[in-house]
C-alpha positions as a Markdown table, in Angstrom:
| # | Residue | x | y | z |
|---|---|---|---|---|
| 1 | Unk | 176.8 | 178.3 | 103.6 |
| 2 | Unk | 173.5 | 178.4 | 101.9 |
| 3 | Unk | 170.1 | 179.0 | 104.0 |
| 4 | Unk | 169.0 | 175.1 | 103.2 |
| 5 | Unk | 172.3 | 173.9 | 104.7 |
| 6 | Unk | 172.2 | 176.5 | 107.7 |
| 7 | Unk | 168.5 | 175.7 | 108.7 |
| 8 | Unk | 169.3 | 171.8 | 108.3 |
| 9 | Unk | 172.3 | 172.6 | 110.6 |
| 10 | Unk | 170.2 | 174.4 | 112.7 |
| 11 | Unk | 167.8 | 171.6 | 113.1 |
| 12 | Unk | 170.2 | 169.1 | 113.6 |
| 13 | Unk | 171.8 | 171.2 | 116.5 |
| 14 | Unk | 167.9 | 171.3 | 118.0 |
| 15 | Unk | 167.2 | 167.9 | 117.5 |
| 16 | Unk | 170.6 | 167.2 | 119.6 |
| 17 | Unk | 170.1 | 169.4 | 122.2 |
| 18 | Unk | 166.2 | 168.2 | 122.6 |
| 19 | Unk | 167.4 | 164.3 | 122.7 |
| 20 | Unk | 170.2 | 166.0 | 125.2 |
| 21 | Unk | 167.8 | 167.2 | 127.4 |
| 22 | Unk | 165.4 | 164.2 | 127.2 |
| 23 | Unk | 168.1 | 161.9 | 128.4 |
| 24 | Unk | 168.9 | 164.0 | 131.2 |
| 25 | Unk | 165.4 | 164.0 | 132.0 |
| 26 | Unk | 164.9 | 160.1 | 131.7 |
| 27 | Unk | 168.1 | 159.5 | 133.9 |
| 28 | Unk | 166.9 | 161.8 | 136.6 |
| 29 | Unk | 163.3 | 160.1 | 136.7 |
| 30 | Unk | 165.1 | 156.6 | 136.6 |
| 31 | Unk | 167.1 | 157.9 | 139.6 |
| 32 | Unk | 164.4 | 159.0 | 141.3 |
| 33 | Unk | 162.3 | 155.7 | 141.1 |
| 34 | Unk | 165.8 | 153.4 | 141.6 |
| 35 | Unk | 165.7 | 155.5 | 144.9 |
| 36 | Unk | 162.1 | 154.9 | 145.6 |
| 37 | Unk | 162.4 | 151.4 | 145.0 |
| 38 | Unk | 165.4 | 151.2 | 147.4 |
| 39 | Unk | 162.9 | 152.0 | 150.0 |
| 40 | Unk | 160.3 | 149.8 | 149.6 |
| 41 | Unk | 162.4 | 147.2 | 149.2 |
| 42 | Unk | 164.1 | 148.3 | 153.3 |
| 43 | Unk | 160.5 | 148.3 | 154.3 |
| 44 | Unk | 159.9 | 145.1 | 152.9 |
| 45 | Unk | 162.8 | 143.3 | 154.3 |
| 46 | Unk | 161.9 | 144.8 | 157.7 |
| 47 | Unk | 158.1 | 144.2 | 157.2 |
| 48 | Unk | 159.6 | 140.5 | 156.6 |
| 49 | Unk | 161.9 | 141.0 | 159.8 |
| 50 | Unk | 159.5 | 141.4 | 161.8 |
| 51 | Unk | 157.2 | 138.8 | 160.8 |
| 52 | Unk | 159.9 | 136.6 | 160.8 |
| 53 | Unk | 160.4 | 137.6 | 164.8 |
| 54 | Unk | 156.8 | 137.3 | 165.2 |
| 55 | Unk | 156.2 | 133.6 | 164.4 |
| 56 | Unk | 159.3 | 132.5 | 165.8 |
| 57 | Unk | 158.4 | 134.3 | 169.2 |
| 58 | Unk | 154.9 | 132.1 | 168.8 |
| 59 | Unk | 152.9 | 135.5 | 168.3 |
């Protein structure tokens, strides 16, 4: 194999490995907000729970 075609095989395999590791990266930050917006919204239906309880009980 010449040098040209080993250093663009090379770079290819980086490129790969980069875009690898970038999706990894993006599906553990997506994770992590998909969990933090699970949250807020179980605090928001309470929040809403509650208020709900609140002018019904005439508070």
């Amino acid at each position: 194999m010449s040098k040209s075609i080993e250093a663009a095989s090379n770079t290819q395999g980086n490129n790969s490995a980069k875009s690898s590791l970038y999706t990894e990266n993006i599906s553990a930050e997506l994770l992590h907000l998909q969990s933090d917006i699970d949250v807020l919204l179980q605090k928001l239906q309470s929040l809403s729970s509650r208020r709900l309880q609140s002018t019904a009980s005439g508070d």
